[in-house]
C-alpha positions as CSV (number, residue, x, y, z in Angstrom):
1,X,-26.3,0.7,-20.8
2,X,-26.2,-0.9,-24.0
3,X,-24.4,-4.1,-25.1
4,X,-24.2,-5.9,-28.3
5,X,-23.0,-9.9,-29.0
6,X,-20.6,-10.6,-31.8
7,X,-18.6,-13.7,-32.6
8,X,-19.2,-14.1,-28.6
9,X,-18.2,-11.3,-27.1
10,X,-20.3,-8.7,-25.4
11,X,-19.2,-5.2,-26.2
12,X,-20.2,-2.1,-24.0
13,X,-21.2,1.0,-24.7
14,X,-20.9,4.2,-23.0
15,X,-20.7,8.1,-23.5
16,X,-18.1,10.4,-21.9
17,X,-19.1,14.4,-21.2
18,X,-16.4,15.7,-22.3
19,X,-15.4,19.3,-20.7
20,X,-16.9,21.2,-22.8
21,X,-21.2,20.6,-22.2
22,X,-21.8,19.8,-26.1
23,X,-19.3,17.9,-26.3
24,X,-19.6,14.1,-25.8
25,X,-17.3,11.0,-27.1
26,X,-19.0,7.4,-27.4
27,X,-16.7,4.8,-26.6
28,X,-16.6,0.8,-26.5
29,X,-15.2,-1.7,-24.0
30,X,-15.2,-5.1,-23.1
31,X,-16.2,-6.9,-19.8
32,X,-12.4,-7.4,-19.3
33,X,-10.9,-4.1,-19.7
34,X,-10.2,-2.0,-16.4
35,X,-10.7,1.8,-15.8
36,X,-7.4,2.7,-17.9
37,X,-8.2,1.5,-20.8
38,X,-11.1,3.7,-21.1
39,X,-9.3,7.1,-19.8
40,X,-5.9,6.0,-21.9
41,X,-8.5,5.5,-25.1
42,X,-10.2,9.2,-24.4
43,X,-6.6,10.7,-23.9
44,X,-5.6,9.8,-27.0
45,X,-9.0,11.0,-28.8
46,X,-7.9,14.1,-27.4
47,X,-4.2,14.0,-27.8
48,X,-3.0,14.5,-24.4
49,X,0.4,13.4,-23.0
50,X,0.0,14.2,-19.3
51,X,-3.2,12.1,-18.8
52,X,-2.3,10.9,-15.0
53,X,-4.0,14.4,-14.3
54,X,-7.2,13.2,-15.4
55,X,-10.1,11.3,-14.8
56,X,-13.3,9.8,-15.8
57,X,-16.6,10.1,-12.9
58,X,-19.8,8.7,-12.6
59,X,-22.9,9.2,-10.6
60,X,-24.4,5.4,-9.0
61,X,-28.4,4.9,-8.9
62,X,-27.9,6.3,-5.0
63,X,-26.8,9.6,-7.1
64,X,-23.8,9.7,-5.5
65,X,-20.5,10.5,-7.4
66,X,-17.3,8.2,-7.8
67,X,-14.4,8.5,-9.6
68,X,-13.4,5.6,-12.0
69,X,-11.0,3.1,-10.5
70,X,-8.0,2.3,-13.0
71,X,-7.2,-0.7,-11.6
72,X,-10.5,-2.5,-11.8
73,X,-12.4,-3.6,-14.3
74,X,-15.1,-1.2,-15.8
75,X,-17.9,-3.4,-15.9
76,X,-18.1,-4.0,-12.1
77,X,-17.7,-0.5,-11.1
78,X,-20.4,0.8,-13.4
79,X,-22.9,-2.5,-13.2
80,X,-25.8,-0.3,-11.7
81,X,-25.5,2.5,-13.9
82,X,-28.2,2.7,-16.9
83,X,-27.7,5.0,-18.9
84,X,-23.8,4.8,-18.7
85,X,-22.4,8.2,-19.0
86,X,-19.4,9.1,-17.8
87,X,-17.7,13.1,-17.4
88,X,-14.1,13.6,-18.3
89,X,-12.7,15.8,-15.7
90,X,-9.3,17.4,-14.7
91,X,-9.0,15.2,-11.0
92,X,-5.6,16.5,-10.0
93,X,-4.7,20.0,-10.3
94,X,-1.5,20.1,-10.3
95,X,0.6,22.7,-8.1
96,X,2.7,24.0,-11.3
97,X,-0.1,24.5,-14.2
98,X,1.8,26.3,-16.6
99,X,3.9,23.0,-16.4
100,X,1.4,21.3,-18.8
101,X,1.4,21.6,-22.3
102,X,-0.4,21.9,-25.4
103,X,-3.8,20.1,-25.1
104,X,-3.5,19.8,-21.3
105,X,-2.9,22.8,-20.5
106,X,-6.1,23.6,-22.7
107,X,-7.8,20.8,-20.5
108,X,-7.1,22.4,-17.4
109,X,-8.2,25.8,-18.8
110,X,-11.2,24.5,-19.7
111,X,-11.8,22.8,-16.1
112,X,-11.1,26.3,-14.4
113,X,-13.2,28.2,-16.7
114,X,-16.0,25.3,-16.0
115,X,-15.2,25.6,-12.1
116,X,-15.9,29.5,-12.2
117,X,-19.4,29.2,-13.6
118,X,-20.4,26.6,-11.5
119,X,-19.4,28.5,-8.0
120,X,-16.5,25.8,-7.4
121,X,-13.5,28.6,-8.0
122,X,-14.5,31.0,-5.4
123,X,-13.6,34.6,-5.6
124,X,-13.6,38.5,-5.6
125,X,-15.6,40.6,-7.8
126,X,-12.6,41.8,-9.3
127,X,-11.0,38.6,-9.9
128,X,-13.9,37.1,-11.5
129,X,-13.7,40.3,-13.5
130,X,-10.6,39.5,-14.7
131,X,-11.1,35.8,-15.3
132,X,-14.6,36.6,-17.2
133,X,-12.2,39.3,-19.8
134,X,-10.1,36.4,-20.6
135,X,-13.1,34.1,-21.6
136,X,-14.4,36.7,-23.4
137,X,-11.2,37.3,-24.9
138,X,-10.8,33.3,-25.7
139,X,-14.1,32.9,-27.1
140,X,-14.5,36.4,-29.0
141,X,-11.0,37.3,-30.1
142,X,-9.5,40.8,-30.1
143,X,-11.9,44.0,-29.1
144,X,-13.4,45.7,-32.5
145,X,-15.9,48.5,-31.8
146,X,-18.0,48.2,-34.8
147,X,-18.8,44.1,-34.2
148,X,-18.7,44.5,-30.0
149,X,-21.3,46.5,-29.4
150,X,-23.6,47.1,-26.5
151,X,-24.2,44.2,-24.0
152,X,-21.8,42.0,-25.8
153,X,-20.6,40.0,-22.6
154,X,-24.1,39.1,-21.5
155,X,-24.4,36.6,-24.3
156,X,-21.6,34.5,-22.4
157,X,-21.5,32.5,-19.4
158,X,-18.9,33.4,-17.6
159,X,-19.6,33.3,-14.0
160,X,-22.5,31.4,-11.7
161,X,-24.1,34.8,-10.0
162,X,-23.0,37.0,-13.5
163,X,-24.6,40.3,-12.6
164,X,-24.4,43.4,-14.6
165,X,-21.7,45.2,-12.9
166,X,-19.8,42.0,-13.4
167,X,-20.2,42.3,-17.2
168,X,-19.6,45.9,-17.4
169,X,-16.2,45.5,-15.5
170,X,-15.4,42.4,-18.0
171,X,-15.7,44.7,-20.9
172,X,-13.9,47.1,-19.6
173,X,-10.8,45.0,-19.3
174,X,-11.5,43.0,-22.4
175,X,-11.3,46.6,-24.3
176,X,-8.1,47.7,-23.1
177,X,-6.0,44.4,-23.9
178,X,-3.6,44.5,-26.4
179,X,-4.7,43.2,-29.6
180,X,-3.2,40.0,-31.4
181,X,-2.7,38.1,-28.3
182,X,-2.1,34.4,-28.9
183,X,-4.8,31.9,-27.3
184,X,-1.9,30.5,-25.4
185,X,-1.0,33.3,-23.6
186,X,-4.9,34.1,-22.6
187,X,-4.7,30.0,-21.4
188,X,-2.0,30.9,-19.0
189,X,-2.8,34.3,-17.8
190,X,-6.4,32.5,-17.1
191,X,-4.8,29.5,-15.0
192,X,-1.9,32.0,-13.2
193,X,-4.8,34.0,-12.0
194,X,-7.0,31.1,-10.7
195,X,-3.8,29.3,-9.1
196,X,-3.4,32.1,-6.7
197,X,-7.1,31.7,-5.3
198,X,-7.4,29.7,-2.3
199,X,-10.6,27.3,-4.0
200,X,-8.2,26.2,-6.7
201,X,-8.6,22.6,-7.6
202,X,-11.3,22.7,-5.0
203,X,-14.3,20.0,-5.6
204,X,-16.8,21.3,-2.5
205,X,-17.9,18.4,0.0
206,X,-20.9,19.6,2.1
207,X,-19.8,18.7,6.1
208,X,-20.8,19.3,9.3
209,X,-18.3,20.2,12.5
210,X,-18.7,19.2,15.9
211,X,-20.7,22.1,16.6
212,X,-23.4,21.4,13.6
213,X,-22.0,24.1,11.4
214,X,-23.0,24.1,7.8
215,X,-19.3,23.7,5.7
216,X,-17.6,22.5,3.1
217,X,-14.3,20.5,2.8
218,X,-11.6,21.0,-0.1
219,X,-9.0,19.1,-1.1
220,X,-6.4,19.7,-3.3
221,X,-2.3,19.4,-3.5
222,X,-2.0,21.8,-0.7
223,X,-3.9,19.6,1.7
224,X,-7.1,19.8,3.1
225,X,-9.2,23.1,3.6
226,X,-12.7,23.8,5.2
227,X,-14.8,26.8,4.0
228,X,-17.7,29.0,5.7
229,X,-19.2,31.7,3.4
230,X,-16.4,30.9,0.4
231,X,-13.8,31.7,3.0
232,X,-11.3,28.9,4.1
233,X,-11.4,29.3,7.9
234,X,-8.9,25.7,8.4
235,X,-6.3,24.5,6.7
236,X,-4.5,21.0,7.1
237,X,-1.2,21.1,5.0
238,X,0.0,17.4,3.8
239,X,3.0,17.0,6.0
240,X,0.6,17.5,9.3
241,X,-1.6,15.4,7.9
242,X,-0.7,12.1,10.2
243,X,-3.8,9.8,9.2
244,X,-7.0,9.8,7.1
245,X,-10.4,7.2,8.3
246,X,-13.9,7.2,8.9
247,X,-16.2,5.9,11.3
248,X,-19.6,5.4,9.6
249,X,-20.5,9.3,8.6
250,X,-17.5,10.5,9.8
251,X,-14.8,11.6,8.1
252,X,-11.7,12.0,10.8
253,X,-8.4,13.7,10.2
254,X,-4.8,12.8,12.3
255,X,-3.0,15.7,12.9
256,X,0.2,16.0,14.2
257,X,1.9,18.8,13.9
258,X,5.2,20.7,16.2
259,X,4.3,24.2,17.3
260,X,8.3,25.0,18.4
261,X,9.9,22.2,16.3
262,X,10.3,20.1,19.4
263,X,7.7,18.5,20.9
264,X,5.2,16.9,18.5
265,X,1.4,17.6,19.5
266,X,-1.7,15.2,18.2
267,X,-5.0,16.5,17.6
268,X,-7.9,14.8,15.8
269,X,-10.7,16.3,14.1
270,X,-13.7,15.0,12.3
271,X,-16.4,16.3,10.3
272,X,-19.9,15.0,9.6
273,X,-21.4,13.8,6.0
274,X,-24.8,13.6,5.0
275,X,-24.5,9.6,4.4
276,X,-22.2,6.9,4.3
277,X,-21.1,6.6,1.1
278,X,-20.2,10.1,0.8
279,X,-18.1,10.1,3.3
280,X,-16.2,7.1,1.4
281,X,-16.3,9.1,-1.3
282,X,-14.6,11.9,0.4
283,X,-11.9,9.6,2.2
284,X,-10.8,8.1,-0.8
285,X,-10.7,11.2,-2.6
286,X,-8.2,12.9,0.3
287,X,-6.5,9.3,0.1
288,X,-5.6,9.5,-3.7
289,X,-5.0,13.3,-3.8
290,X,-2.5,13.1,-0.5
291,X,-0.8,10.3,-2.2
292,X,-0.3,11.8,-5.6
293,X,1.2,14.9,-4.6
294,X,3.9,13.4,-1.5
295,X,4.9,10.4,-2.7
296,X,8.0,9.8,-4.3
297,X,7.3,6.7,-6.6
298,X,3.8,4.9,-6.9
299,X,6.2,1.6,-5.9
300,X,5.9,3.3,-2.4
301,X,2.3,2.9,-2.2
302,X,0.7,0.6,-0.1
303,X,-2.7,-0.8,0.6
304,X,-4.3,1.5,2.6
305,X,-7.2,0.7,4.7
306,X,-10.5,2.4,6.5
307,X,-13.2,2.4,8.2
308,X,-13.3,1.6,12.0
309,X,-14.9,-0.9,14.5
310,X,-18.6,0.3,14.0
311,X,-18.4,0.5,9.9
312,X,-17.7,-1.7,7.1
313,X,-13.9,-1.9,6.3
314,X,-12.7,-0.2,3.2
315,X,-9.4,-1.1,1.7
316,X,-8.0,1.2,-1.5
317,X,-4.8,0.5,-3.1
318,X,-2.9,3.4,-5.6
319,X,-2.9,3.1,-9.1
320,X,-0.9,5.2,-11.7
321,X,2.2,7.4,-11.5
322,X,2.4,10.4,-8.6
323,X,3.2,14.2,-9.9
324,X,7.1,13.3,-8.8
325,X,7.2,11.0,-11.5
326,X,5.8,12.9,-13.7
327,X,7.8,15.8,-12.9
328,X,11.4,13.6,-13.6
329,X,10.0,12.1,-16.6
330,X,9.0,15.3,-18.5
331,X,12.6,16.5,-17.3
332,X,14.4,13.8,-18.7
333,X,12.6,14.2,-21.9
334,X,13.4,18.3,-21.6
335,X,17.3,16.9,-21.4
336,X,17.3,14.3,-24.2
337,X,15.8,17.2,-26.6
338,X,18.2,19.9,-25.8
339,X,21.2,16.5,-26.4
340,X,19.0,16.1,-29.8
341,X,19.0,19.4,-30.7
342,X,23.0,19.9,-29.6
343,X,25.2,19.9,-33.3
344,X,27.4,17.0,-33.7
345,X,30.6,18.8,-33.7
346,X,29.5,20.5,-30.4
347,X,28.4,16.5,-29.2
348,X,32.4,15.6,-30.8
349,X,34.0,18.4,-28.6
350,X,32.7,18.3,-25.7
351,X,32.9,14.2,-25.6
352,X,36.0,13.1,-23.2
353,X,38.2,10.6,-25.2
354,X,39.3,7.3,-23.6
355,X,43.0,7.2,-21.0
356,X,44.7,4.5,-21.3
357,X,44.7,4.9,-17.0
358,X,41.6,2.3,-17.2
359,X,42.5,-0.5,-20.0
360,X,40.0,-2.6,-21.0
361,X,41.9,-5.8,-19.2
362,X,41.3,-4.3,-16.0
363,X,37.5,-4.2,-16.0
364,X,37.7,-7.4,-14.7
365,X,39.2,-6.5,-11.5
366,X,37.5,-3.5,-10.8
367,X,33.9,-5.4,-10.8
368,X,35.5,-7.8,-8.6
369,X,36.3,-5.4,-6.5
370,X,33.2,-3.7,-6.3
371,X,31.6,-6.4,-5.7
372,X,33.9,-7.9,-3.4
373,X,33.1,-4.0,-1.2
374,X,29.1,-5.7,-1.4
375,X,28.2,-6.1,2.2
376,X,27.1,-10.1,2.9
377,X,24.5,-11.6,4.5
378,X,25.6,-13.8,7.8
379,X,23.1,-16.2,6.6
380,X,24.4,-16.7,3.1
381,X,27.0,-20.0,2.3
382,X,29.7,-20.1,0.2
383,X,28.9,-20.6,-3.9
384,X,31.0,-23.8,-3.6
385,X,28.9,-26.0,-0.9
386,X,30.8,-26.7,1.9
387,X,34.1,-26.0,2.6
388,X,36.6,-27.5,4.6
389,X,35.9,-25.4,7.7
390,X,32.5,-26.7,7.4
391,X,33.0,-30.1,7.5
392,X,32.5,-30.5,11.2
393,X,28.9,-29.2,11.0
394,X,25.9,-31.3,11.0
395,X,24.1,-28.8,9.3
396,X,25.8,-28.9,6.1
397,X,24.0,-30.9,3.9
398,X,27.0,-32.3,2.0
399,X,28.4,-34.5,5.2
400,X,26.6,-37.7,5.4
401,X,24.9,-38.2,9.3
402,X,27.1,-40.1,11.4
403,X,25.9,-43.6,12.4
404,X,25.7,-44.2,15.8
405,X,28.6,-47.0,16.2
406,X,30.5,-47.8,19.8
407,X,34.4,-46.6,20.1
408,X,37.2,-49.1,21.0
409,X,39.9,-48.2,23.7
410,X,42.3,-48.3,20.9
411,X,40.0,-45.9,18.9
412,X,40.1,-43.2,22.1
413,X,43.7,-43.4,22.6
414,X,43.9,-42.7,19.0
415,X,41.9,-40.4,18.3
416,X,41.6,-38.4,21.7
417,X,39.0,-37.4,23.9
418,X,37.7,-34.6,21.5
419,X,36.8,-37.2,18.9
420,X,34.7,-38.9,21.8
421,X,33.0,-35.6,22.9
422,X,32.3,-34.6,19.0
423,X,30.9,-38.2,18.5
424,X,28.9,-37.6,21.5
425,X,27.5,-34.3,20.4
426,X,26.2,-36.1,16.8
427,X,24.6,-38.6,18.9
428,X,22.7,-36.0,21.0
429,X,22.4,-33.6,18.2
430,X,20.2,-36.2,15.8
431,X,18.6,-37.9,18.6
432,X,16.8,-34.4,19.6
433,X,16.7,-32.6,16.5
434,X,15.4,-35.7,14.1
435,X,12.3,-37.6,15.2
436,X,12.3,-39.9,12.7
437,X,16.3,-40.7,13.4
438,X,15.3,-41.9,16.9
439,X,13.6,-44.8,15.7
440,X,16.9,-45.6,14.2
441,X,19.0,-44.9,17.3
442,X,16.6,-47.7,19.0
443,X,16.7,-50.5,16.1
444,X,20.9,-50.1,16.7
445,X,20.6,-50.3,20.7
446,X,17.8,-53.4,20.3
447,X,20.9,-54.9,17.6
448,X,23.6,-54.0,20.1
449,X,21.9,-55.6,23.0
450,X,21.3,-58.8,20.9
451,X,24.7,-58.9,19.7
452,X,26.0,-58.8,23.0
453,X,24.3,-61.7,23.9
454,X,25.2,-63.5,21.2
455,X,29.1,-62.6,22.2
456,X,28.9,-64.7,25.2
457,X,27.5,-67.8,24.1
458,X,30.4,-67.8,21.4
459,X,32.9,-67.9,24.1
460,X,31.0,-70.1,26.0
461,X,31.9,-72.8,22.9
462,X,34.8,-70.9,21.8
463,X,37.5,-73.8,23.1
464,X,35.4,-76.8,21.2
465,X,35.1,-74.9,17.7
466,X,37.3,-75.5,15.1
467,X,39.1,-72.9,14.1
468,X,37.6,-72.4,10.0
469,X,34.2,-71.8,12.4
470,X,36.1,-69.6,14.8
471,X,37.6,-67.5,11.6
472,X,34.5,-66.8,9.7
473,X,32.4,-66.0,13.2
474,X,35.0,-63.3,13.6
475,X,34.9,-61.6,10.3
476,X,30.9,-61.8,10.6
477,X,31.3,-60.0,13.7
478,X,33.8,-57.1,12.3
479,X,31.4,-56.6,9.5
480,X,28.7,-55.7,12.0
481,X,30.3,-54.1,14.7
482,X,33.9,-54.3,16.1
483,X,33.4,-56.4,19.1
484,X,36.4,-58.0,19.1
485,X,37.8,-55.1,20.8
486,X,34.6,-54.1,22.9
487,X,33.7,-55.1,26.0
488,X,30.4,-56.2,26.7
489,X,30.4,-53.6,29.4
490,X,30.5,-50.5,27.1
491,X,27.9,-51.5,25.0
492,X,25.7,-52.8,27.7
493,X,26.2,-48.7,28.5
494,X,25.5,-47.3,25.3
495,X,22.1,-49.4,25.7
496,X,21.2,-48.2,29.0
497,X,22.0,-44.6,28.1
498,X,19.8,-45.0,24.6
499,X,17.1,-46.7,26.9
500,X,17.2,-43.5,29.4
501,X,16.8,-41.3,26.6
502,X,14.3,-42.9,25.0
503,X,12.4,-43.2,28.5
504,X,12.8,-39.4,28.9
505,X,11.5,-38.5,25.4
506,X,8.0,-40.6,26.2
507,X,8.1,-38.8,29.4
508,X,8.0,-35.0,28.4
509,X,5.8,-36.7,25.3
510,X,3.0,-37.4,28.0
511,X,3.5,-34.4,29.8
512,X,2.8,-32.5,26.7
513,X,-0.5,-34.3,26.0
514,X,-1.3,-34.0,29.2
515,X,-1.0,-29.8,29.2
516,X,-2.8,-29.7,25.7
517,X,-3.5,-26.0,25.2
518,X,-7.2,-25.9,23.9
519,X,-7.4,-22.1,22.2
520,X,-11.2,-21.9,21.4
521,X,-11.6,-22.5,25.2
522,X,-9.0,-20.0,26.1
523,X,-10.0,-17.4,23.4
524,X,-14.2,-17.3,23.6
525,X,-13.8,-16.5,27.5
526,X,-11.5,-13.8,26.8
527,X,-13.2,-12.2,23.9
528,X,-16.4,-12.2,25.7
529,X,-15.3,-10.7,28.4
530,X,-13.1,-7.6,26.5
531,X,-16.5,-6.8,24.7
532,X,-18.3,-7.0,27.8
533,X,-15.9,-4.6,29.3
534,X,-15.8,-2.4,26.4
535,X,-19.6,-1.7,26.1
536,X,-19.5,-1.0,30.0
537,X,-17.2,1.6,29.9
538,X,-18.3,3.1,26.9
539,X,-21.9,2.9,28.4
540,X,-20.2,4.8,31.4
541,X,-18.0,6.8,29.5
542,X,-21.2,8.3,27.9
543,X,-24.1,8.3,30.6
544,X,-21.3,10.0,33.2
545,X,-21.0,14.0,33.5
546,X,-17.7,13.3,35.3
547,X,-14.8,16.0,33.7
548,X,-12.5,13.2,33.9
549,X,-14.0,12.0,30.6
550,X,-14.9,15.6,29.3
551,X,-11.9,15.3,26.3
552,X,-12.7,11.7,25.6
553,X,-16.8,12.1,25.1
554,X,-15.8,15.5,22.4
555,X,-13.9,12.7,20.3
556,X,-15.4,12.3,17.1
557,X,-15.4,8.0,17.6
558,X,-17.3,9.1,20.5
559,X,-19.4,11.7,19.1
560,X,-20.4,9.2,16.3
561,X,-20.6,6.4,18.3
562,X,-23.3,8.5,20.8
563,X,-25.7,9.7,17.6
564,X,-24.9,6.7,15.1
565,X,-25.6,3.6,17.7
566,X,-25.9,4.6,21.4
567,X,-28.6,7.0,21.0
568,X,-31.3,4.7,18.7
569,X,-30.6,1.7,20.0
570,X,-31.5,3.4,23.8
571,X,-34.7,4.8,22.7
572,X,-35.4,2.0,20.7
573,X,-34.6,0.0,24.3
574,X,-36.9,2.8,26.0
575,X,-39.5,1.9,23.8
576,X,-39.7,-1.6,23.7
577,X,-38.9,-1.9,27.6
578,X,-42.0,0.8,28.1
579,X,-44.3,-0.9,26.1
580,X,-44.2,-4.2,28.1
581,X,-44.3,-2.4,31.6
C-alpha cells in the first residue's frame, strides 16, 4: 500500500482487477471514505447504472477472501493488506439477467464467461459447447473460411478442462450461426444459457458434512445448494431457510419447512470449514445474498448477529438497496419515459379536466375529515392543555397542587361530602406519590399543632383584652388559617392522622432497608451453579451411549462442541493427569 502526504492529508492508493485479467484501474482514497465511495468511483469509470450488483474483494495476509464492506471505512478493512489490490466482481447475480442493461449486462457477461473458465459455472459438454461458440463468436466476429482456418478455437480460453473435442464442437456451432449478429444478442443468448444451469451465480465454498464428505456449498438468489462431483445433491430454498449462524468452524443452517402445508417441521444442518474465518466468510456471504433477494426495502433490515456460546460474536448490519428496490426503481423510470415520450396532444386528451363537484373551498373540510377518521392514541391530550373535564385531575399540569388546609362545618354543609372525600383523595394522593411534598404536609401539621395551642391561651385572656387587640388577633388568625370556625378538636385530628402517616411511611422505610436485595450475591451463586450444571450434562450428554441422547449428540453444536473443545482439552487432561501419576 502506498500513501502520499499533501497539504496534510494522506491519500491511498490502490489497484482494482477489473473483469477482464489485463485490465486494472488505479484509484485514490482517503482514510475517511467508506467502501462506497470506492465501488460508486469504479462504477462510474465504467458507466454502470445498476451498480448494487457489484462488488469489490480482497484477499487478507491469512489469504482468505472478503468482500468490501460499504458501510465502513476502507482503510480499516484493508489495514493488513500490502500490496492493496482489489478485484471488481459481479457479487449478486441477479434472478432476471437480461433485466440489466447496457454496460451491466456486459459486466455480468463478462463474469459468466470468467466463471466458465475457471470451473465455477458447472456443466455439460454440450453446454459448454454452446457457451464456448458464443465467446468465440464475441471475440472473433462472424465465421469467414478464408481467415478461420484450422484450429482456430484453440487460441481461446474458453473453458477450464478445454479438450479437443470441446473445440471441435465450438466450431461447429460457431460456423453455422447466422452472420451479422449484434454483440448484444450474443451477450444475452450467452447469459440465457448459463441462467438455466444449476451453478449459476455460484462462488464454490469447500465443506465438510457430518459424515466427512468432501463438498462444496453455493449460494445464490435461489438459496443455498451443496454439490458432490458438480452435481447439487441439497438444495435450501430462501423461504425454508429459518436461521443462518456458526459455531466456531461450523456453518449451521435453520430449516423449517411444511411437508403437507400444515404442520411445520424444524431440522438443522451444519457443515464443516477448513478454518474460522472462512466460515465467517461463508455466513456473511449467505447473510447478504438472503437479504438482497427477500427483502422488501433495505429499511427492513436489521442488525443481525452470529456466532454462538463457544465462538467470538459476529454482528453484520445491511448496507445498500435489495433487488426489490431496484426492480420498482427501474420500473418507475420505464413509466416516466413512455409519459416523456407520450405527444402533448395525446398528454391534453387523455387528461381529466376539473368538476366543479370538489370546489377548491371545500378542501378544507375534506382534510379535516380525513384527519378527523385518524385513529388516536389513548395516551395523547388535547392540543389546548387541559380542558374543563380535566380539571379535577391531579395529573394535569395546569391545576395548581392543592394545599393541605382544614374544612369548617360551614364549609361541608356547603360544599357536601364529595368535596370532603375529593379533598381527601389530594391529600392522600400527594402524600404517597410526592416525597418531597411530605415534608411539606409535616411543616403544616407542626404549624397546625402550634397554632392550636396558641388558640387557647387567647381565650384564656380573651375577656381582659381590649377589643383593637381582640380585632387585629382575629384577622392574623384568618390570614393563616380559619380557626375562628374550627375546633381545636378537628385539627388536633388532622395532626394525629398526618402523625400516623408519617409513622407508617418510616415504618415500611425500615422494612425496606432492612430486606435490601443484594444482586451480586444473588447472581454469582446462580451463575456458577447454571455453568456447573451445563458442563455436567454436556460431559454426560457426550461420554453416555444411552439412545435417549442419540438425536441430541448428531447436533452439529454438539458435533463441534465434541471435536473443537471436548475432545483436546480431554487428552490434553489425559496427558497432563498421566504424566504426574
Amino acid at each position: 500500500m502506498f500513501k502520499s502526504r499533501s497539504e496534510g492529508n494522506v491519500v491511498y492508493k490502490c489497484t482494482v482487477r477489473l473483469l477482464e485479467d489485463l485490465d486494472v484501474l488505479e484509484c485514490e482514497f482517503q482514510p475517511h471514505h467508506k467502501g462506497s465511495f470506492l465501488l460508486d468511483y469504479v462504477c462510474e469509470q465504467l458507466e454502470i447504472t445498476e451498480k448494487d450488483y457489484f462488488g469489490l474483494r480482497f484477499v487478507d495476509s491469512a489469504k482468505q477472501r472478503h468482500w468490501l464492506d460499504l458501510a465502513k471505512t476502507i482503510i480499516k478493512q484493508v489495514k493488513d493488506v500490502d500490496p492493496l489490490v482489489l478485484s471488481f466482481r459481479v457479487k449478486f447475480y441477479p434472478a432476471d439477467p437480461l433485466r440489466l442493461t447496457n454496460n451491466g449486462k456486459l459486466m455480468l457477461y463478462q463474469q459468466l464467461k470468467r466463471d466458465l473458465r475457471h470451473g465455477r459455472l458447472y456443466c455439460s459438454a454440450g453446454e459448454a459447447a454452446a457457451l464456448g461458440a458464443l465467446i468465440v463468436q464475441d471475440e472473433l466476429g462472424d465465421y469467414d473460411a478464408e481467415t478461420h482456418t484450422g484450429e482456430y478455437v484453440s487460441s481461446l480460453k474458453i473453458a477450464l478442462r478445454q479438450s479437443e473435442p470441446l473445440e471441435k464442437k465450438a466450431m461447429e456451432l460457431h460456423q453455422k450461426r447466422e452472420p451479422g449478429q449484434e454483440a448484444v444478442a450474443v451477450y444475452d443468448e450467452f447469459v440465457g444459457i448459463a441462467r438455466s444451469l444449476e451453478t449459476y451465480g455460484i462462488d464454490p465454498h469447500p465443506v465438510k458434512d457430518h459424515r466427512g464428505t468432501q463438498l462444496y456449498l453455493g449460494i445464490n438468489f435461489s438459496g443455498i445448494s451443496t454439490f458432490a462431483a458438480g452435481r447439487r445433491t441439497q438444495h435450501f430454498r430462501w423461504p425454508e431457510v429459518h436461521k443462518i449462524n456458526f459455531e466456531g468452524k461450523m456453518f449451521i443452517i435453520h430449516l423449517a419447512y411444511s411437508e403437507d402445508r400444515r404442520e411445520v417441521k424444524k431440522h438443522t444442518v451444519g457443515f464443516k470449514c477448513p478454518s474460522g474465518a472462512a466460515c465467517r466468510y461463508v455466513w456473511r456471504c449467505s447473510i447478504e445474498q438472503m437479504l438482497f433477494f427477500t427483502l422488501p426495502t433495505s429499511q427492513h433490515a436489521s442488525v443481525v448477529s452470529g456466532g454462538g456460546f463457544f465462538s467470538w460474536g459476529t454482528k453484520f448490519r445491511y448496507s445498500g438497496r435489495t433487488e426489490r428496490e431496484l426492480m420498482s426503481e427501474a420500473l418507475q423510470a420505464l413509466r416516466q419515459q413512455k409519459l416523456n415520450n407520450t405527444s402533448p396532444s395525446k398528454r391534453k386528451a387523455q387528461s381529466v379536466p376539473a368538476t366543479p363537484s370538489s370546489p377548491q373551498g371545500d378542501l378544507a373540510e375534506i382534510r379535516k375529515s380525513r384527519y378527523s377518521s385518524l385513529p388516536r392514541s389513548t395516551m395523547s391530550e388535547p392540543l389546548g392543555g387541559c380542558g374543563d373535564h380535566m380539571a379535577s385531575s391531579v395529573y394535569c399540569t395546569d391545576n395548581p397542587l392543592p394545599t393541605l388546609e382544614t374544612v369548617s362545618e360551614e364549609a361541608r354543609k356547603t360544599n357536601g361530602e364529595s368535596n370532603d372525600h375529593l379533598s381527601d383523595y389530594y391529600f392522600r394522593d400527594s402524600f404517597d406519590h410526592s416525597s418531597s411534598e411530605s415534608g411539606f404536609t409535616a411543616a403544616a401539621a407542626n404549624s397546625a399543632n402550634a397554632l392550636g395551642d396558641h388558640h387557647h391561651q387567647h381565650h384564656r385572656h380573651g375577656a381582659s383584652s381590649s377589643g383593637g387587640h381582640h380585632s387585629l388577633l382575629h384577622h392574623h388568625h384568618r390570614q393563616a388559617y380559619t380557626t375562628d370556625n374550627i375546633p381545636a378538636l378537628a385539627i388536633h385530628s388532622v395532626t394525629n392522622h398526618a402523625a400516623s402517616i408519617i409513622q407508617q411511611q418510616n415504618a415500611s422505610n425500615s422494612a425496606k432497608n432492612a430486606k435490601k436485595f443484594s444482586l451480586v450475591q444473588a447472581f454469582v451463586p446462580s451463575f456458577v451453579f447454571v455453568v456447573v450444571v451445563l458442563i455436567l450434562s454436556a460431559i454426560y450428554i457426550l461420554e453416555t451411549d444411552s439412545e435417549l441422547f442419540a438425536s441430541m449428540r448428531n447436533w452439529p453444536e454438539m458435533i463441534c462442541l465434541r471435536y473443537q473443545y471436548y475432545q483436546p482439552l480431554k487428552e490434553f487432561l489425559a496427558k497432563k493427569f498421566g504424566a504426574i501419576f
